[in-house]
C-alpha positions as CSV (number, residue, x, y, z in Angstrom):
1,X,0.0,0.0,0.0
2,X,1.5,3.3,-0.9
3,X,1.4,6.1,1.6
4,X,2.3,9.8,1.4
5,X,4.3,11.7,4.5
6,X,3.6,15.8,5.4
7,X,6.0,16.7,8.0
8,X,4.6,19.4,10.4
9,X,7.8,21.0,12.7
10,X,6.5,22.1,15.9
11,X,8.1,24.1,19.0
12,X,8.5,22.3,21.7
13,X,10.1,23.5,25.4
14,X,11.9,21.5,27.2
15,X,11.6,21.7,31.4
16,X,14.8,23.1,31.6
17,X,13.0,26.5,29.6
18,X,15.2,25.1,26.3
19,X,13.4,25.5,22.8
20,X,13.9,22.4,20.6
21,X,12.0,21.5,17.2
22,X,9.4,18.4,17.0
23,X,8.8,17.1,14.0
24,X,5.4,15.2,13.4
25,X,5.3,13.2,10.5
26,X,1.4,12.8,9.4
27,X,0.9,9.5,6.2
28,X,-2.3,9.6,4.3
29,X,-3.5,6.3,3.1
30,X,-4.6,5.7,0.0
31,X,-7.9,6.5,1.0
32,X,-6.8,10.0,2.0
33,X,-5.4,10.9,-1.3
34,X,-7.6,14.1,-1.8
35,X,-6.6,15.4,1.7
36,X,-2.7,14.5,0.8
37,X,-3.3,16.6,-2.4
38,X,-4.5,20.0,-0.6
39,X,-2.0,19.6,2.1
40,X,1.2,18.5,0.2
41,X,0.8,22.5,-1.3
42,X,1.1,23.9,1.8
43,X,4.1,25.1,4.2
44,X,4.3,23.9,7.5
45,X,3.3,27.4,9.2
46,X,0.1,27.1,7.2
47,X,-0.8,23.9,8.4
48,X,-0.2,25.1,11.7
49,X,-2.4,27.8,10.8
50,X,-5.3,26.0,9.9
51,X,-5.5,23.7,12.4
52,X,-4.9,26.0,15.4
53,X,-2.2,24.6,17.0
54,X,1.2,26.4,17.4
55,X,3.1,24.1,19.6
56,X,4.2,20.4,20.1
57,X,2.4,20.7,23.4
58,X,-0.4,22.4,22.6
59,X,-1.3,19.3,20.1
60,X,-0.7,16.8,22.6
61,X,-2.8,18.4,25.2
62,X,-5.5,18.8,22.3
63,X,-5.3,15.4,21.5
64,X,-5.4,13.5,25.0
65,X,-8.8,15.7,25.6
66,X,-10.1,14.4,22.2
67,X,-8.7,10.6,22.6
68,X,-7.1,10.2,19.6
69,X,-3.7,10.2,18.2
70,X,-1.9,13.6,17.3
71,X,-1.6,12.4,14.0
72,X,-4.8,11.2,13.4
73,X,-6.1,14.8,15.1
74,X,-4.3,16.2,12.4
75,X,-5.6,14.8,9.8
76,X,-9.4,15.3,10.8
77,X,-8.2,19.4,11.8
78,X,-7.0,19.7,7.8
79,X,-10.2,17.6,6.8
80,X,-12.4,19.4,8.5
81,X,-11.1,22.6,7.4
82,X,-10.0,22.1,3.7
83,X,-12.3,19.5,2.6
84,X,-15.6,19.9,4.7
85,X,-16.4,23.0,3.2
86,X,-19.6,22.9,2.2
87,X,-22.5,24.8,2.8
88,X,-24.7,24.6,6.4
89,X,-27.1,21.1,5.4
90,X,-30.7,22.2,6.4
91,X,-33.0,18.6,7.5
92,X,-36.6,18.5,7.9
93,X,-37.2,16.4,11.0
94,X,-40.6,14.3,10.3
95,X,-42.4,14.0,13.9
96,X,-45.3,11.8,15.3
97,X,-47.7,14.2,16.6
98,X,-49.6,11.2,19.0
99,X,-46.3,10.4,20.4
100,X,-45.7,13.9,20.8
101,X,-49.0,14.6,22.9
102,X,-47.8,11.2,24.9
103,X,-44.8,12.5,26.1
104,X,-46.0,15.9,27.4
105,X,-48.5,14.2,28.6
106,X,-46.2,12.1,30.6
107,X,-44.2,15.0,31.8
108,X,-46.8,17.2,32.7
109,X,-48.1,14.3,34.8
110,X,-44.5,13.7,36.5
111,X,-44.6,16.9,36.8
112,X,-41.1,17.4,35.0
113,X,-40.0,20.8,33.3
114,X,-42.9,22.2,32.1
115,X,-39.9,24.3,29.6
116,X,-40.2,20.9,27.7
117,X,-43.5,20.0,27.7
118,X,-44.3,23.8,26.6
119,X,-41.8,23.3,23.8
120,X,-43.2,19.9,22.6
121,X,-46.6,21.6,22.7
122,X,-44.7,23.8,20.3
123,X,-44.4,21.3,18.2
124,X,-48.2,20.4,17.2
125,X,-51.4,22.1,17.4
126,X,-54.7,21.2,19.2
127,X,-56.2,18.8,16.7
128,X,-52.9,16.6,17.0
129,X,-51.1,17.4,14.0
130,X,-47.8,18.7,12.9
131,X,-47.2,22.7,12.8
């Protein structure tokens, strides 16, 4: 299987205060060859750049919170940001109006947030349709 390497280089401080380079070398699968194709253009500041993260530490802290691998965190970052660019998806959301009426009915009889209930009630009119 063929793979393609970007190398990001990345500050990193030492505990003694010393400043040393990290580099972080990031393969696309074959699967990944559009992503490879947009990144390969760019410089290692712009990566940086468009993925938000400016040091070796910073990436590492990022990607323990998110439970993945930096590289892997990487790679969804430049995804997100050079592929994913497509206009905001609007859905319709179908609802059951009987199930709807159940529920409030059910919370109002619990007696739980009536914020929810009023905002189901929202949701169909008196004859038990949709809105």
């Amino acid at each position: 299987m063929k793979r393609n390497y970007v190398s990001i280089y990345l500050p990193l401080i030492d505990d003694n205060g010393k400043r040393h380079t990290k580099n972080v070398c990031v393969a696309f699968g074959v699967k990944e060859t559009l992503l490879f194709k947009k990144v390969k253009k760019l410089k290692s500041r712009e990566i940086k750049k468009a993925i938000g993260v400016f040091s070796y530490q910073q990436l590492i802290k990022r990607s323990k919170k998110e439970n993945r691998k930096p590289t892997e965190l990487i790679k969804l970052m430049l995804s997100e940001k050079l592929i994913s660019r497509r206009p905001e998806i609007k859905r319709t959301v179908s609802i059951n109006p009987a199930k709807v009426k159940k529920w409030i009915g059910v919370l109002r009889k619990k007696k739980i947030d009536a914020e929810i209930a009023g905002f189901l009630e929202g949701m169909v009119d008196d004859e038990g349709g949709e809105k």
